[in-house]
C-alpha positions in Angstrom: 0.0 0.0 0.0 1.4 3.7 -1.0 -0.3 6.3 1.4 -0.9 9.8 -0.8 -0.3 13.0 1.4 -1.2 15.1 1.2 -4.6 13.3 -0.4 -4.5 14.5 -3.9 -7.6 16.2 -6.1 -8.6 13.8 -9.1 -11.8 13.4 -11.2 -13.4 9.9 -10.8 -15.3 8.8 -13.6 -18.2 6.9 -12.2 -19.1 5.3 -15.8 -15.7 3.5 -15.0 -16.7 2.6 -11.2 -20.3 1.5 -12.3 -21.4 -0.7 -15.1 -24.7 0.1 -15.8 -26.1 -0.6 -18.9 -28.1 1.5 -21.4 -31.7 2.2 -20.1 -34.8 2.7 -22.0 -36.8 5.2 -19.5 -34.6 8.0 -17.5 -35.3 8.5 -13.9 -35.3 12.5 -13.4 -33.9 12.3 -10.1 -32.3 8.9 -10.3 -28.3 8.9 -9.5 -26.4 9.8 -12.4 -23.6 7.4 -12.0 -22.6 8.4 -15.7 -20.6 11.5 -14.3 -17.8 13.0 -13.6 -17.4 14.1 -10.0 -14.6 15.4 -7.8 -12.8 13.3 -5.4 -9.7 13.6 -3.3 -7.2 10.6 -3.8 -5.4 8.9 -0.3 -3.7 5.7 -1.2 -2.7 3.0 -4.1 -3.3 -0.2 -3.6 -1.6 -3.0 -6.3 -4.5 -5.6 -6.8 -3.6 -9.6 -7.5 -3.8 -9.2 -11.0 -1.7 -6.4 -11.5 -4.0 -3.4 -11.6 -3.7 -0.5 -9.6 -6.7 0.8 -7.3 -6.6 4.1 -5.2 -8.4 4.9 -2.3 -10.8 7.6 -3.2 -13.4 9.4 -1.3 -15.8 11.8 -3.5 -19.7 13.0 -3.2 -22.3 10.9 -5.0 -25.6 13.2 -4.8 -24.7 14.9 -1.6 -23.6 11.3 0.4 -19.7 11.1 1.0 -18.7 8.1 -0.3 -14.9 6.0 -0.1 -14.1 3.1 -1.7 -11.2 1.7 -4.0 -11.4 3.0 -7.6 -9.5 1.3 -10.6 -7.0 3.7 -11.8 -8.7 4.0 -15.0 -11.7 5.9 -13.7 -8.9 8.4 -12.3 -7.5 11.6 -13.2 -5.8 14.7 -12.1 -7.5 17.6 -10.9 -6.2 21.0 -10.0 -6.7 21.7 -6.8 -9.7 24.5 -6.8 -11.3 22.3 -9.8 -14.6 21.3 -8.8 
């Protein structure tokens, strides 16, 4: 495990994080787990088949939320990006 600090900003791609396949109806106020939100980046974490994962924490409609994210659904933020 690497620790990150200070945590760093990154985008998380929650189209990455969540599979979720194409829908015929919408829900208006349904989670858009097709965005890309803000997070702030702690740790990497080397997975059993050779994949990286960091420990991210970010807001998914207003609930704080942490949980290890395949690098792929990462990316650098600036620091006052939001």
């Amino acid at each position: 495990m690497h620790m990150v600090r200070p945590t760093q900003p990154v985008w998380v791609d929650l189209s990455a994080i969540y599979a979720v396949p194409k829908s015929v109806a919408t829900v208006p106020d349904g989670l858009d787990l097709a965005a890309t939100v803000p997070g702030r980046l702690s740790m990497w974490q080397a997975t059993t088949t050779g994949h990286w994962v960091g420990w991210v924490t970010f807001e998914l409609e207003g609930d704080s939320q942490s949980q290890w994210v395949i690098s792929d659904a990462l990316s650098p933020r600036e620091p006052d990006a939001t």
